[in-house]
N, C-alpha and C positions, 0 to 999 in steps of 0.2 A: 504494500500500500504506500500511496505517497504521504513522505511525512511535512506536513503542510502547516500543524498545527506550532502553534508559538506558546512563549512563557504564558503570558497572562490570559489567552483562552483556554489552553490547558487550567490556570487558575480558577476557570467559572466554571469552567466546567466540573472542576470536584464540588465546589460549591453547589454547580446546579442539583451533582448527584445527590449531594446530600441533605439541602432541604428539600421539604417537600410534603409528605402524609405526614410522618412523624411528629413534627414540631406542632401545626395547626389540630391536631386530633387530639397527643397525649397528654398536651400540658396536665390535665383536670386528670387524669388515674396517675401522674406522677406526683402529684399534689396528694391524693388518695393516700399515700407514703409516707411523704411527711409534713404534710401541714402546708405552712405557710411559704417557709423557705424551701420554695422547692426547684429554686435556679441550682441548688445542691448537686443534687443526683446529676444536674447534666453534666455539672463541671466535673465532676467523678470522673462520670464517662465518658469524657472528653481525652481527660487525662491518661485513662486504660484503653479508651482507642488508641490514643498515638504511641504507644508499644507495640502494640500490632502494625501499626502504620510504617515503625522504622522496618520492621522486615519484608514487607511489599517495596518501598522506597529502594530498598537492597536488592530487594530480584527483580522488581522491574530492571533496574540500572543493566545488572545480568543479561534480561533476558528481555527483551523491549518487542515483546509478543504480546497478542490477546489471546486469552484462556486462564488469565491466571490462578487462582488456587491450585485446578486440574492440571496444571502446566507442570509447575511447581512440584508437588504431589510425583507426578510423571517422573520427573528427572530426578529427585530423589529417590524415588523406592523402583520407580519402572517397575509398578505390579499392578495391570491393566485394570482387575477388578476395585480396587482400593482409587485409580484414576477415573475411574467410573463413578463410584459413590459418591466423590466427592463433585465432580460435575451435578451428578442430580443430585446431589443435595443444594451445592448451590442453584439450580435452579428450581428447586420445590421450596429453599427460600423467596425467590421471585411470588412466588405464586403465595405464598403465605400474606408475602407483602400487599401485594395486589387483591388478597382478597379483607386485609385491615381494611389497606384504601377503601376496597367497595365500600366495607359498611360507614366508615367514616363520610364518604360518600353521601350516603343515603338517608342521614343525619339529621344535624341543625345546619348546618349550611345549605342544604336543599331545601331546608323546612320553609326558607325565608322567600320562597318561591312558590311552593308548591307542598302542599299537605298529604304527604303519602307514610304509608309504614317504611320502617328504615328497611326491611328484609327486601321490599318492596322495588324503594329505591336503591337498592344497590344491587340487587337483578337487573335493571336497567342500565343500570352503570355496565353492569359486565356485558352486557346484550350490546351496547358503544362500542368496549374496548372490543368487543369480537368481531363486528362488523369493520373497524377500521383498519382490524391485525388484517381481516380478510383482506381486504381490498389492496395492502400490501404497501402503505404509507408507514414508514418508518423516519427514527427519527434523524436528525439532520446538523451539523453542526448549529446554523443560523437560528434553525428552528429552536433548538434545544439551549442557546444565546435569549431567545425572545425569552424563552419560557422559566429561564433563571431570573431574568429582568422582573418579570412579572410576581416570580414565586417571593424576591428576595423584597419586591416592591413592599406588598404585604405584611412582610414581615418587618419593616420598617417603619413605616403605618403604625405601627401597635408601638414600635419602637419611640415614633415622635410622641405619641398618646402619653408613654411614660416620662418623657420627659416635658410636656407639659403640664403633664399631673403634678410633676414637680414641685415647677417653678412658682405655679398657682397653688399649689397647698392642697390640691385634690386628694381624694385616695388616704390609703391610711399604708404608708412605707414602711412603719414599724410589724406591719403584717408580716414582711416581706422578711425577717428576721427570726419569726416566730417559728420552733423547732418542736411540732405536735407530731410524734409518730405513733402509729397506734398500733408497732408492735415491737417499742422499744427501738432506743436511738440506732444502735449499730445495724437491726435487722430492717426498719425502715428506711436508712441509707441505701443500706443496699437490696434491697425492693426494690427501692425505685432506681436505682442506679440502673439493676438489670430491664427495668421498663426504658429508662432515659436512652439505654443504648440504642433501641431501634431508630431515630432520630441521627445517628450517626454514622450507621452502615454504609450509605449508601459510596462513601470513599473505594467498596471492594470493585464498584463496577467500573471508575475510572484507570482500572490495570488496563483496560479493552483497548484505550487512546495510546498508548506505548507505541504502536505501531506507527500511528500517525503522529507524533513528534518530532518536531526538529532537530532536537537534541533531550530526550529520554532522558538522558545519565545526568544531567546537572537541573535540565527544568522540572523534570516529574518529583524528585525529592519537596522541591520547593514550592511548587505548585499544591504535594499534597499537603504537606505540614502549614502552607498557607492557607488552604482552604476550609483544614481541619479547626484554624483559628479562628479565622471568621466565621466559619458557621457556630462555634460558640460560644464567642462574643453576641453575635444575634440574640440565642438560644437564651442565654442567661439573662440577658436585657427583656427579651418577650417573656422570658418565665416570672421576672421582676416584677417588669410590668402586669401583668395578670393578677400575681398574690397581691397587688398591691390595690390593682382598683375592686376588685373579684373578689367576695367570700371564698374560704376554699369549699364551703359545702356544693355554691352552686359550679364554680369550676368543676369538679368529683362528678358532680350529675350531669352536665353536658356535653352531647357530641360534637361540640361546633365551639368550646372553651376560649377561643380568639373574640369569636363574635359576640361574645355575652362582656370580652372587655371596649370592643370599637361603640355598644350599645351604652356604654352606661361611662365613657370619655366623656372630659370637656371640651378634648380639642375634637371637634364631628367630622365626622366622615361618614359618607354613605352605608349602611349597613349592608346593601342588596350589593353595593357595587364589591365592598370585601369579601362578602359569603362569596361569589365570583369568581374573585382572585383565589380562595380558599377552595372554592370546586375545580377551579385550573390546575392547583397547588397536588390537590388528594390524584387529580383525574390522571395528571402526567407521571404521577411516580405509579400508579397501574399499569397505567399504558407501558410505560418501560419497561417495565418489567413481565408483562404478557409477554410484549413484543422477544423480550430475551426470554423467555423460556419456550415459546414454542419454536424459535429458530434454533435452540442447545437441543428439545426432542429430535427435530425435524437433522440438524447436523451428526447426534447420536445415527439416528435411524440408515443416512446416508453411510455412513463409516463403516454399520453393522455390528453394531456395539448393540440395540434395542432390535425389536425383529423390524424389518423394509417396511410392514404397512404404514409406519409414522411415517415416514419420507415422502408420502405420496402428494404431488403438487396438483393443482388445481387449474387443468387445461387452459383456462381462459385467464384467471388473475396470476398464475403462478405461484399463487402464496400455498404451505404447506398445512392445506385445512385438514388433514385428519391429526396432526402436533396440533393447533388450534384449538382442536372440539376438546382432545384431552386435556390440553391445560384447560383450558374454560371451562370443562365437566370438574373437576379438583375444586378450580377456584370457587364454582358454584356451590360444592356440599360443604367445602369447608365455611363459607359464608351461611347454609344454611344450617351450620351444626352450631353453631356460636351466636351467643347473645349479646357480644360486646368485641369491643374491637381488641381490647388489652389480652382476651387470648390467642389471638391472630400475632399480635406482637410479637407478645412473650414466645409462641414458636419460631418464628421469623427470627428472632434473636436467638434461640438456644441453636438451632440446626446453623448458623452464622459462627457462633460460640465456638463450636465442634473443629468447622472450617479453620476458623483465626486461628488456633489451639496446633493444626496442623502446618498448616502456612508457619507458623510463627518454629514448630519442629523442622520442617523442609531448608529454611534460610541458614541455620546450624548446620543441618547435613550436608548441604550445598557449599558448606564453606573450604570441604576438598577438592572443588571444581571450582578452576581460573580460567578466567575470559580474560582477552585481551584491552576493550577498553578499561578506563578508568572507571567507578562508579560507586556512590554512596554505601556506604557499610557502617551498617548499624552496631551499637556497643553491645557488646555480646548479653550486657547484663538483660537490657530490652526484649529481646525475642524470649530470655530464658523465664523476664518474670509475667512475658506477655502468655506464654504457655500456661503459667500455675494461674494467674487472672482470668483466663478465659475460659478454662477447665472446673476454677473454684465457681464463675459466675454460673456458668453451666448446671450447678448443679442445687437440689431442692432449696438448700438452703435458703436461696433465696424468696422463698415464698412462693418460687412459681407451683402450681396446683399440676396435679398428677394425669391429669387428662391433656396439661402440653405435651407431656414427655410421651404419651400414648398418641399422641396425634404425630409429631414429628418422630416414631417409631413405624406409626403405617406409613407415612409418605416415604420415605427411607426404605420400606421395606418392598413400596411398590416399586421401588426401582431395584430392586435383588430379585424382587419376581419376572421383570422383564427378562433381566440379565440370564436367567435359567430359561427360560421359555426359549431365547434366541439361542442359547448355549445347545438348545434341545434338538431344534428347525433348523439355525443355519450354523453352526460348529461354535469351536472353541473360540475365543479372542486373544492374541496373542501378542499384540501391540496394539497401542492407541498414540494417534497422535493427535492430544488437544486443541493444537490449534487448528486444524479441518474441523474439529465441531464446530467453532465459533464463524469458519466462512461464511 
């Protein structure tokens, strides 16, 4: 691929990857955590992302491909079934993601339009992102520029709110300080920490732009650890802002937690026109990640890694509708098994968890393999204590409830089942190379 892209749009682009559903949906269940102060957990997770970030920053430098985890993964263990899971698990994180979105979707921010059940509206929503995956509109660098503009606009918005709240004396700030957890300080830290993560993910899909960089090995370090900052600086400012105009009860109860603080500012802004911006915000972090998970089925299915009927393309648009129907069959039960968006997350983040945990092993193991340029290398302390972080949050302790760990077990498990079925039809797999799945 040409590499076309520079410093500073590589910079929005992590950015774009990483606001988006997370920030506008879960302010109110990470408040749920610990009260008032709940810009906490994000700076936590801000913090324990960029451990894992240094050893992505390291093998992109490496390895300045798309695929990365599966890549990764690859080159360290070269053991085709174990490069496979982790492919579909990152991409049944997609899908997990995409179906938070839906319901956050089908919300308060819809509400302010239109009076439908959230189940309701966010069938619709996926009924959208399925006709547009069909049609075969993907995203665009320009496109995906407008829609950072737009996402970070928003979130800015909320941003000036607070500091007009300020300067005026609106609001009550000392909320904003207030440390109510309701299941004891260190375990409500880290509650919401493992909630506040999903809000930050979205840094693992910016490996995919390596290719299309200028210069990989000096801009992508910089671009990510830039990007990782700004989005939480934002984060903390809009978390700020919220406890501070917002009771946390009604935060805790809304799907649309932004718009109950744009509703009840001094400085006005359009309610309809943010709910808006906040259905762009939810609608485009779906849309991506449909879009990447039916083309990682559809790329599997080509390679012979899942059985050929996923590959089958669509005479007239091209697009790979039977990967489509399946990912949107997922996204659909799993949206319609769940009452709330915060369990969609929390698996979104554990099956992430899993991923970061290895990536952060692979960068270690890969340190006996030298390439010729130059390129960022992370302190060894990083990756090691990025493993025991991501391994510890992974796990119940944190509060997450035992129907995640059961849900991100069957999706996990439905890609062991393919793996046998094709293992059965059309042979053994005996090399993979990840980056053909991502073409």
């Amino acid at each position: 691929m040409k590499r076309v892209i520079g410093r500073r749009v590589l910079l929005l682009f992590v950015v774009g990857d990483i606001l988006g559903a997370g920030i506008y949906a879960l302010v109110g269940k990470v408040a749920g955590h610990v009260g008032g102060m709940l810009w906490l957990p994000f700076l936590v997770a801000f913090v324990l992302a960029a451990l894992t970030a240094t050893s992505y920053a390291e093998l992109v430098g490496k390895y300045p491909h798309a695929a990365g985890a599966a890549l990764y993964t690859n080159k360290a263990f070269n053991i085709p079934f174990l490069t496979f899971i982790v492919a579909f698990t990152v991409m049944m994180s997609g899908i997990t993601s995409a179906s938070a979105a839906a319901r956050a979707f089908g919300g308060r921010y819809l509400a302010e339009f239109v009076t439908l059940p959230v189940l309701v509206g966010a069938f619709i929503f996926l009924g959208l992102v399925t006709l547009v995956n069909f049609l075969g509109i993907s995203e665009s660098v320009k496109v995906n520029v407008v829609l950072t503009v737009i996402e970070a606009f928003g979130l800015l918005v909320i941003v000036a709110i607070g500091i007009w709240a300020l300067i005026t004396g609106d609001g009550e700030p000392a909320r904003a300080i207030e440390f109510n957890p309701a299941t004891g300080a260190f375990m409500g830290v880290l509650g919401g920490t493992a909630l506040a993560f999903y809000a930050l993910l979205g840094f693992e899909d910016s490996v995919n732009l390596a290719e299309e960089a200028k210069d990989p090995q000096r801009d992508y370090p910089r671009a990510l650890f830039g990007g990782l900052i700004v989005a939480a600086l934002i984060y903390m400012a809009v978390a700020f802002t919220a406890t501070m105009l917002v009771d946390t009860k009604t935060l805790v109860s809304s799907t649309g937690p932004l718009l109950e603080v744009v509703k009840v500012a001094g400085l006005a802004f359009p309610p309809k026109i943010f709910a808006a911006i906040a259905l762009l915000a939810v609608g485009n972090t779906a849309l991506i990640n449909m879009l990447m998970a039916s083309r990682l089925v559809y790329g599997m299915a080509r390679q012979k890694i899942i059985p050929p009927v996923f590959g089958a393309v669509h005479p007239t648009r091209s697009t790979p509708w039977i990967a489509i129907l399946f990912t949107i069959g997922i996204a659909a039960v799993l949206v319609s098994t769940t009452d709330d968006i915060a369990p969609l997350a929390d698996t979104t983040v554990l099956l992430l968890l899993c991923v970061f945990a290895l990536v952060n092993v692979c960068v270690l193991v890969l340190r006996r393999e030298q390439v010729e340029q130059e390129h960022y290398r992370a302190p060894t302390w990083a990756p090691v204590l990025g493993v025991v972080v991501c391994l510890f949050l992974a796990l119940p302790i944190t509060g997450r409830s035992a129907d995640v760990y059961l849900r991100a077990a069957i999706l996990v498990g439905v890609g062991v089942v393919l793996w046998l079925i094709n293992w059965f039809f059309v042979g053994k797999v005996t090399k993979i190379d990840p980056t053909r799945i991502t073409d």
